[in-house]
C-alpha distance (Angstrom), angle and dihedral (degrees) to the residues before:
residue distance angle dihedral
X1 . . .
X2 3.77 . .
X3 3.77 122.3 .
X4 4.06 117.0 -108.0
X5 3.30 129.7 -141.4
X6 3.98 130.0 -155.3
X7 3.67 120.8 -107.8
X8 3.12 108.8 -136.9
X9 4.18 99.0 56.1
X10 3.57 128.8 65.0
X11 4.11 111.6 -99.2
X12 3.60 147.9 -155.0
X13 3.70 133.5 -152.4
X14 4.27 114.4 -133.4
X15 3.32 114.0 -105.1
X16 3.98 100.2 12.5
X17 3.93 115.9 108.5
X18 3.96 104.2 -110.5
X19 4.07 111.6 -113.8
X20 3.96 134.3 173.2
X21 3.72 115.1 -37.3
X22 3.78 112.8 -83.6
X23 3.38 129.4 -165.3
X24 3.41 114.5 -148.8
X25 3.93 115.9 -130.9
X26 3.90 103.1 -138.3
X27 4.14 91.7 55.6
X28 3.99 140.4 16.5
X29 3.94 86.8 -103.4
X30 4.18 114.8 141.9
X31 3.78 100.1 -147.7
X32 3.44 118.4 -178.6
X33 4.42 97.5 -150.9
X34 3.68 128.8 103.0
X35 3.42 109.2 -83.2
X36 4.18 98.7 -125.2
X37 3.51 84.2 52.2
X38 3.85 102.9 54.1
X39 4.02 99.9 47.2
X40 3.65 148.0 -1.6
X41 3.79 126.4 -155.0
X42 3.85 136.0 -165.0
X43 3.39 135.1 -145.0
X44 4.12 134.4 -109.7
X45 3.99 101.8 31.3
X46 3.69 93.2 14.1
X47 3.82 128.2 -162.5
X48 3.44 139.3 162.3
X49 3.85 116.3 -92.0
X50 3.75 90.4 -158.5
X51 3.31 131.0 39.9
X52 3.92 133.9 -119.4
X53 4.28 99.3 -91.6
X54 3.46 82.5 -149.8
X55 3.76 101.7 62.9
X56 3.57 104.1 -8.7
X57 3.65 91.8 -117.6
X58 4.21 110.0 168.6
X59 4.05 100.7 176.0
X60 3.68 129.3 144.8
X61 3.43 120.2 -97.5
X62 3.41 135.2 -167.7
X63 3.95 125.8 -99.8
X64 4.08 79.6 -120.5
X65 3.78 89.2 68.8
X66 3.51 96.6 47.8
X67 3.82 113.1 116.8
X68 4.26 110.6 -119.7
X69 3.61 122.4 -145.6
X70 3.90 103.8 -115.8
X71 3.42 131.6 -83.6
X72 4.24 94.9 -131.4
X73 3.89 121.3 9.5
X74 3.74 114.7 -90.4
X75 3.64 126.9 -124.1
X76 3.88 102.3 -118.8
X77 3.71 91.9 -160.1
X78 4.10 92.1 55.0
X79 3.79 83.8 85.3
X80 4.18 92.9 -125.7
X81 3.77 92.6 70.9
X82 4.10 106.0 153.5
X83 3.72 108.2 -112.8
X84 3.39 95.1 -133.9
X85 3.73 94.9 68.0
X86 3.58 105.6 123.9
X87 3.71 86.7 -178.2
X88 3.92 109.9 95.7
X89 4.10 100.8 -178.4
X90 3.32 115.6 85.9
X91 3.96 100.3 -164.6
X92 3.74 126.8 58.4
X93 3.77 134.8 157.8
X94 3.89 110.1 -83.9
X95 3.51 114.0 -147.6
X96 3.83 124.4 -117.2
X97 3.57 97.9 -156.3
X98 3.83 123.7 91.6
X99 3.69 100.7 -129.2
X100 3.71 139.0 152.7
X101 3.78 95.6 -97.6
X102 3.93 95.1 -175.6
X103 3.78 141.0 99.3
X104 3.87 112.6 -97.5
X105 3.66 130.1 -148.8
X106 3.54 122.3 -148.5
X107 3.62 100.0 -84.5
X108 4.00 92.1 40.5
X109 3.67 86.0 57.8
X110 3.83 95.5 53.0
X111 4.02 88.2 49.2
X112 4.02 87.8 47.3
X113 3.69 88.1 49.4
X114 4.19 89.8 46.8
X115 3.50 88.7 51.6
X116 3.59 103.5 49.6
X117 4.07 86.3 52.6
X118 3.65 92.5 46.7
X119 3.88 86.5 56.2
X120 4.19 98.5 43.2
X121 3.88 92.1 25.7
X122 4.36 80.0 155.2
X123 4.22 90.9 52.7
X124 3.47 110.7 29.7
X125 4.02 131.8 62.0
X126 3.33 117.2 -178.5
X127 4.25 122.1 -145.1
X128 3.62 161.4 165.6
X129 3.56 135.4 -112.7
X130 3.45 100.5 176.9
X131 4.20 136.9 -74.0
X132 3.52 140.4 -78.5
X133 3.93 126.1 -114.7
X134 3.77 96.0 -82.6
X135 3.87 93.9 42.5
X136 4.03 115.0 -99.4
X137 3.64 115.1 137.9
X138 4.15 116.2 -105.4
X139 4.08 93.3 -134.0
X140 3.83 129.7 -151.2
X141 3.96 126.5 -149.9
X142 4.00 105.5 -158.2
X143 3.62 112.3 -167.1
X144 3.52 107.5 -172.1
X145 4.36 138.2 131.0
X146 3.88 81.7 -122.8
X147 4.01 108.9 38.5
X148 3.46 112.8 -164.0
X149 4.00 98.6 16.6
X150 3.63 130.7 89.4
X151 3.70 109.8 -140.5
X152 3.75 115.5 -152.0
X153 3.65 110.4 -108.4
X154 3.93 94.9 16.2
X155 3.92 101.2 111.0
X156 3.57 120.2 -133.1
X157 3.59 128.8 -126.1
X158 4.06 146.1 170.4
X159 3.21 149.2 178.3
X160 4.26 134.4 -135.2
X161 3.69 127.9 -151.5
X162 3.50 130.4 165.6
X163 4.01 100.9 28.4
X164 4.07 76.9 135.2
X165 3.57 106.2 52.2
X166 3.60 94.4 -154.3
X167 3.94 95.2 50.8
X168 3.99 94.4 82.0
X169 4.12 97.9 168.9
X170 3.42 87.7 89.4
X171 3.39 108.2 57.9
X172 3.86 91.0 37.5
X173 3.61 92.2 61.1
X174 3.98 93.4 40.8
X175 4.04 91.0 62.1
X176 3.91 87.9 42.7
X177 4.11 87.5 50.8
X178 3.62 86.0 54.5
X179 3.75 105.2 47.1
X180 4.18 76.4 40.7
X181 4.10 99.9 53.3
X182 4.19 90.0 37.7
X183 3.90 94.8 48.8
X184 3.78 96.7 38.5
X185 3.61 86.4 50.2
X186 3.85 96.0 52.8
X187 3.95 84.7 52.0
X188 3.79 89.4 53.9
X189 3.82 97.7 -116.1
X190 3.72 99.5 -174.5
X191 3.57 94.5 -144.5
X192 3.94 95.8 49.6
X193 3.79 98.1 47.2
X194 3.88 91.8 42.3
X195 3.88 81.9 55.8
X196 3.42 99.9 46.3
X197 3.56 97.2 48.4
X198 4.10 94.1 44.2
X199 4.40 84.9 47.4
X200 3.92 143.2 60.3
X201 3.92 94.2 -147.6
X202 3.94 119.6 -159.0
X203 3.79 113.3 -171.1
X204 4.07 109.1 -171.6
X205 3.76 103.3 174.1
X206 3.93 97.8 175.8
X207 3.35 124.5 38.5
X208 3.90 98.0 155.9
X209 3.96 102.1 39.3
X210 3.35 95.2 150.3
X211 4.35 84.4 63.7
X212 3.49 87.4 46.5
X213 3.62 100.1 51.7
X214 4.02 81.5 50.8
X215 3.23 97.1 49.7
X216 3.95 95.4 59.1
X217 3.70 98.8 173.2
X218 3.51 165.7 9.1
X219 4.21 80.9 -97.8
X220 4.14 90.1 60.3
X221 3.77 115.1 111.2
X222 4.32 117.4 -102.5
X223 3.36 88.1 -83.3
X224 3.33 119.3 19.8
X225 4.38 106.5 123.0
X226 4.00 82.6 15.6
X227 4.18 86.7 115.9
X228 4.04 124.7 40.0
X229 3.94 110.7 -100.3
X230 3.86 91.2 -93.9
X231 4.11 82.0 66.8
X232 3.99 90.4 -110.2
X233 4.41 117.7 147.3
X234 3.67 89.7 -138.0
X235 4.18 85.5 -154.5
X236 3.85 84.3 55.7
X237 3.73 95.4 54.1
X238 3.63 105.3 72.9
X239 4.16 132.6 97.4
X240 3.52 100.0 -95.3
X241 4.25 141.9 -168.9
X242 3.97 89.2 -73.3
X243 3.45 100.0 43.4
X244 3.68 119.8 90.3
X245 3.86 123.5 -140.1
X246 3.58 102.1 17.6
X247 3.63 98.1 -91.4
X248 3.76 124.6 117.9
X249 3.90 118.7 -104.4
X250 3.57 105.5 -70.2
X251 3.67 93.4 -137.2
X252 3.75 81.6 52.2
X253 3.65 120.7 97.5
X254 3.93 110.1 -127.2
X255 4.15 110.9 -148.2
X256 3.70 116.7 -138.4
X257 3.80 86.2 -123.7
X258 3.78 82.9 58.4
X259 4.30 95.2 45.7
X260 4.16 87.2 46.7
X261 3.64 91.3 56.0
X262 3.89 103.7 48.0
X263 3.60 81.3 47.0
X264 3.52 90.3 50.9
X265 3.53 83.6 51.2
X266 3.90 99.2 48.7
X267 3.98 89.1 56.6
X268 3.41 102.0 52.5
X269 3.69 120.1 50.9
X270 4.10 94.3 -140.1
X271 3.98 122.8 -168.9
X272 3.39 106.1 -176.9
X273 4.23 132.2 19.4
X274 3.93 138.1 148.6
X275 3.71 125.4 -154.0
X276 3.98 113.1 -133.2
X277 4.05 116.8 -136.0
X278 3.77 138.1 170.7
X279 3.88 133.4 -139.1
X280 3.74 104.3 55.0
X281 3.88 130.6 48.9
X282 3.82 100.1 -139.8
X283 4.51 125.9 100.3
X284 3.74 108.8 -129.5
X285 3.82 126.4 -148.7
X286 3.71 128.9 -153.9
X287 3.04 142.6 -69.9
X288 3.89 93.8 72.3
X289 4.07 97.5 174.1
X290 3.56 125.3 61.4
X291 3.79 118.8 -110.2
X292 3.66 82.2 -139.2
X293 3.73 98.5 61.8
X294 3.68 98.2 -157.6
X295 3.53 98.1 50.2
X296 3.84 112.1 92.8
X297 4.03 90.1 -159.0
X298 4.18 125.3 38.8
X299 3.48 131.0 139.4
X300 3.68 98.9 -115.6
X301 4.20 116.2 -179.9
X302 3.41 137.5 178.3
X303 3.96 138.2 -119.8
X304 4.24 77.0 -110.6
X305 4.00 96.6 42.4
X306 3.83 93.6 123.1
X307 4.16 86.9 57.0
X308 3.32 91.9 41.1
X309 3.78 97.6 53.9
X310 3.76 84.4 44.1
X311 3.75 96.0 63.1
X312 3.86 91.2 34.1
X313 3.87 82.5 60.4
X314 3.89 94.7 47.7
X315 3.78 91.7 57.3
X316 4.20 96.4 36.5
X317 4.02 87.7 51.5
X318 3.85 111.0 44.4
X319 3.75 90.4 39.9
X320 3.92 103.0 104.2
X321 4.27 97.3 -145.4
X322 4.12 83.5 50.9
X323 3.37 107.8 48.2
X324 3.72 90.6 34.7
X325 4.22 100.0 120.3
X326 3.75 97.2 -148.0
X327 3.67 100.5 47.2
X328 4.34 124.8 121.9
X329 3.40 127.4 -123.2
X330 4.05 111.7 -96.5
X331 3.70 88.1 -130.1
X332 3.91 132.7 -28.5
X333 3.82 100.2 -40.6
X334 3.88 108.9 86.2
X335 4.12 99.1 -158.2
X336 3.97 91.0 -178.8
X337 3.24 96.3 76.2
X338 3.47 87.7 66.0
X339 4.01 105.1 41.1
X340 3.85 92.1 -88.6
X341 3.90 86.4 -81.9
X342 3.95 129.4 118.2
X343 3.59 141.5 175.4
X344 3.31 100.0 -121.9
X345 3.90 103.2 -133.7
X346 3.94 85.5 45.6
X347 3.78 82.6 66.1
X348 3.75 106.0 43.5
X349 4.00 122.7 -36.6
X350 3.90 113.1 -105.8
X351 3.95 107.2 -173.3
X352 3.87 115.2 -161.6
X353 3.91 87.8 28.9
X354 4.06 113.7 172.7
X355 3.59 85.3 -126.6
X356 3.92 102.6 49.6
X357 3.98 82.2 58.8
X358 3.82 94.0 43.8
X359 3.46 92.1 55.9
X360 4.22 101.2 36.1
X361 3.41 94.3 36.4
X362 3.98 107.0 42.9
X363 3.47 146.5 8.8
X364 3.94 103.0 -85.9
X365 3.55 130.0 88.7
X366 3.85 120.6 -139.1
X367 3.61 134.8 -171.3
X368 4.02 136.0 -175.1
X369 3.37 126.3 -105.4
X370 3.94 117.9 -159.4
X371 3.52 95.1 -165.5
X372 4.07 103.1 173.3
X373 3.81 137.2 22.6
X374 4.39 76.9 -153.5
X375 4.21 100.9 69.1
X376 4.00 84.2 -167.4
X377 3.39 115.2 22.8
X378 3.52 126.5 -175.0
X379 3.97 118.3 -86.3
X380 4.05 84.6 -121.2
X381 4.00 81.3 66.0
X382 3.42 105.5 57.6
X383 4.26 107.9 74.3
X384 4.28 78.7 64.3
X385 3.86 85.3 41.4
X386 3.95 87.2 62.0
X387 3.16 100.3 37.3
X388 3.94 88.5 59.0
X389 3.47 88.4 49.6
X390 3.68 112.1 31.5
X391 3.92 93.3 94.6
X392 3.51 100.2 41.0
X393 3.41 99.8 55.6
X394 3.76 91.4 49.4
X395 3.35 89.1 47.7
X396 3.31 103.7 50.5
X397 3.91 88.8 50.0
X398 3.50 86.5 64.9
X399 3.87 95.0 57.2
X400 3.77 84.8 74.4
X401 4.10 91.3 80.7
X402 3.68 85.7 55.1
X403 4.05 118.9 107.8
X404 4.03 116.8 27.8
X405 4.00 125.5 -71.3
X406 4.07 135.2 -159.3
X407 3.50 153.2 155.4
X408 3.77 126.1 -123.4
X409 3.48 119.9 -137.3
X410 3.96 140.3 -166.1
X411 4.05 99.7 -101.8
X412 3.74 85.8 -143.0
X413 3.69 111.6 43.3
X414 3.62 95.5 18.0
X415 3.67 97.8 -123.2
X416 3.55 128.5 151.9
X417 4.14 114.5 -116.8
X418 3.57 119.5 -139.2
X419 3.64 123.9 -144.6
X420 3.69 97.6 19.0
X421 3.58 116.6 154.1
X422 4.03 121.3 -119.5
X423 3.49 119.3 -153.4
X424 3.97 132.6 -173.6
X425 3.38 118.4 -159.4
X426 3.99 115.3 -112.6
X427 3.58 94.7 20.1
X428 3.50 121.2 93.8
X429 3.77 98.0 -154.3
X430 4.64 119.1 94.6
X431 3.29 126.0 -161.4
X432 3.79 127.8 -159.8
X433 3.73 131.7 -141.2
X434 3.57 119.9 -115.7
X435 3.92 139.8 -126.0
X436 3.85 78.8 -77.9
X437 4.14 96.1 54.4
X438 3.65 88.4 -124.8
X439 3.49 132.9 113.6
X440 3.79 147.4 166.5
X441 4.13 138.6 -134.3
X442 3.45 135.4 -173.3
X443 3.83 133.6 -131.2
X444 3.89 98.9 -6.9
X445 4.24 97.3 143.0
X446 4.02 110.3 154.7
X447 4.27 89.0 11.7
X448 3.58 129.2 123.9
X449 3.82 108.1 -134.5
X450 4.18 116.8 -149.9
X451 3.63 123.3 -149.7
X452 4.11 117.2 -153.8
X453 3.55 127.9 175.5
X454 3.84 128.5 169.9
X455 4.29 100.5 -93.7
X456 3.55 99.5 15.4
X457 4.34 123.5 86.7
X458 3.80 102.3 -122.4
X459 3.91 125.8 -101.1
X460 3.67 127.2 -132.2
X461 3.26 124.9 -157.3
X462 4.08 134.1 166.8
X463 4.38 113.3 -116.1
X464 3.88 97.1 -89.8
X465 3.66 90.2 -170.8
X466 3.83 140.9 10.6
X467 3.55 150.9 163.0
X468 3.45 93.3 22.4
X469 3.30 129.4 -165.0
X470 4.00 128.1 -116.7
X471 3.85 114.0 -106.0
């Protein structure tokens, strides 16, 4: 039988650390416990799932009554700190730049997208790659000096948010990167235009919006909106290591989210991409599946898995929550240890991963980025959240003029040959030029490179240049 408390004095529950006075919303009981700790309540019908310790009172309230998280973090030492601050750190970087720090709906995010393109009509195009089950457009941001036309020579790169409907980070810090990259570049930020003008940027910050529209809220369960509203894991939906051909199981149900994007991915001849999630702080590197397909944990690397640990490393160590020395584990993995940085099969096999296909199936390589132990934080959250990921994500952008790049060419008419295939000695990985008869590789210092194409006697040549720097 529980313990009761009096009403009419302030109270404390064994074996909780006391806190600020709190009183609880169902009753007139003073209780002196932290506020996350003492009750939890849902939305709709709501009720309290624990009762007052003081009275043992378990009404319905209204959603009215509820307690909010804060709008802006407290200062516990002003002496009228809320006591439902679950926040204990007082300090945290305040962002400079004057962004949209809020979560966006679908239709929010279309008018944040028209805005940005209004601003930077010259550098920014804005398109579709197709629509999700229930209809709403999957939308691109390209950032680019030339919207709309690859350039031979300029890599290619993009970004993914959302592919988990309920992991919102993502797309929130994709529409900030875009109001970021289009107002820096009106200011003449050095750095951004010199990017811009060196890279075809594609920005897709919701690939699941039917999941997010699901999801709602910070209040939504762990997984609600984590799957598209036919009940498809978007990540789980790709050709992966064990599946021959480079077609999805064909048992397997493929999600028009999942057809738009390998489209997406047929059209433009992408080098370099990452995939944003939530609910982890750790960057992932391929291969996701297990060679062994049983096996729920294997080390599983690539023919690239020294590049791929490289830019794993470049996101993992210049974002701020990451390399921050004093910070937790999320939950009962402790990444640190290891540089923030894991093979992703090592960690947990995911077969039909987005970035299996990227990197069997074209010419890009593409990592994860577990960019939150929170999959929804609160709107008050996100300023830090951009400021821990603000130079990471430009960063890593940069990465993409890393390795050497070139276009082969008939030696008599001077033509550029599509679909040639470009080897590098020692590594068991080809690319393939595109429509444009360029193409890109990473790492390849001291290699000879070979050039074959169906008709023509292949070309060797030694790696002229790589791993070059930006600028």
């Amino acid at each position: 039988m529980s313990r009761l408390f009096p009403h009419s004095s302030s109270s404390h529950v064994p074996g909780v650390p006391a806190s600020h006075p709190f009183l609880h919303p169902c009753c007139s009981c003073i209780l002196a416990v932290p506020a996350p700790l003492l009750f939890s309540c849902l939305p709709g019908p709501t009720f309290c799932l624990f009762p007052c310790p003081g009275c043992s009172h378990f009404p319905a309230i209204p959603v009215s009554r509820l307690p909010t998280r804060p709008s802006a973090r407290p200062d516990p030492c002003a002496g009228s700190a809320d006591p439902n601050h679950i926040y204990p750190w007082p300090h945290e970087p305040l962002p400079t730049d004057p962004l949209d720090f809020r979560h966006h709906n679908y239709d929010e995010m279309r008018k944040l997208m028209r805005r940005v393109n209004a601003e930077c009509p010259n550098i920014t195009r804005i398109y579709s790659i197709g629509r999700s089950y229930l209809g709403l457009k999957l939308y691109v941001m390209e950032i680019s000096d030339n919207p709309g036309r690859h350039e031979v020579g300029e890599p290619e790169f993009r970004y993914v948010a959302g592919m988990h409907g309920n992991e919102v980070l993502g797309r929130e810090l994709l529409l900030n990167l875009m109001e970021y990259l289009c107002r820096q570049h009106r200011r003449g930020d050095p750095r951004v235009r010199r990017l811009v003008a060196r890279t075809r940027i594609h920005l897709l910050p919701a690939m699941n919006p039917d999941g997010y529209e699901a999801a709602g809220s910070e209040l939504a369960g762990w997984a609600s909106g984590r799957w598209t509203y036919e009940g498809i894991d978007l990540n789980h939906n790709f050709a992966d290591l064990n599946t021959p051909g480079g077609t999805p199981c064909a048992l397997a149900q493929v999600a028009p989210e999942t057809r738009a994007v390998i489209d997406w991915m047929q059209r433009y001849p992408f080098v370099l991409s990452a995939n944003l999630h939530g609910g982890e702080l750790v960057v992932t590197y391929p291969f996701d599946m297990t060679r062994t397909y049983w096996k729920a944990q294997e080390l599983t690397p690539t023919a690239d898995d020294g590049v791929f640990r490289w830019l794993a490393t470049v996101y993992a160590t210049s974002n701020l929550a990451m390399a921050r020395e004093e910070r937790r584990p999320c939950h009962y993995d402790d990444f640190a240890r290891a540089g923030n940085i894991i093979n992703g099969a090592n960690w947990h096999t995911v077969p039909g991963s987005m970035n299996d296909f990227s990197y069997l199936h074209t010419n890009c390589f593409e990592i994860t980025v577990e960019l939150s132990c929170d999959k929804f934080p609160h709107a008050s959250e996100l300023p830090a959240e951009w400021e821990n990921n603000r130079e990471a994500l430009l960063l890593y952008m940069e990465q993409v003029h890393r390795g050497i790049k070139g276009v082969v060419r008939d030696a008599e008419t001077g033509r550029g040959i599509a679909d040639a295939i470009i080897s590098v000695d020692g590594i068991n990985h080809d690319v393939r030029t595109g429509r444009a008869r360029d193409w890109g590789a990473y790492g390849v210092a001291g290699y000879e490179v070979t050039a074959a194409a169906a008709g023509y006697e292949a070309a060797r040549r030694p790696a002229a240049s790589a791993w070059l720097e930006p600028g």
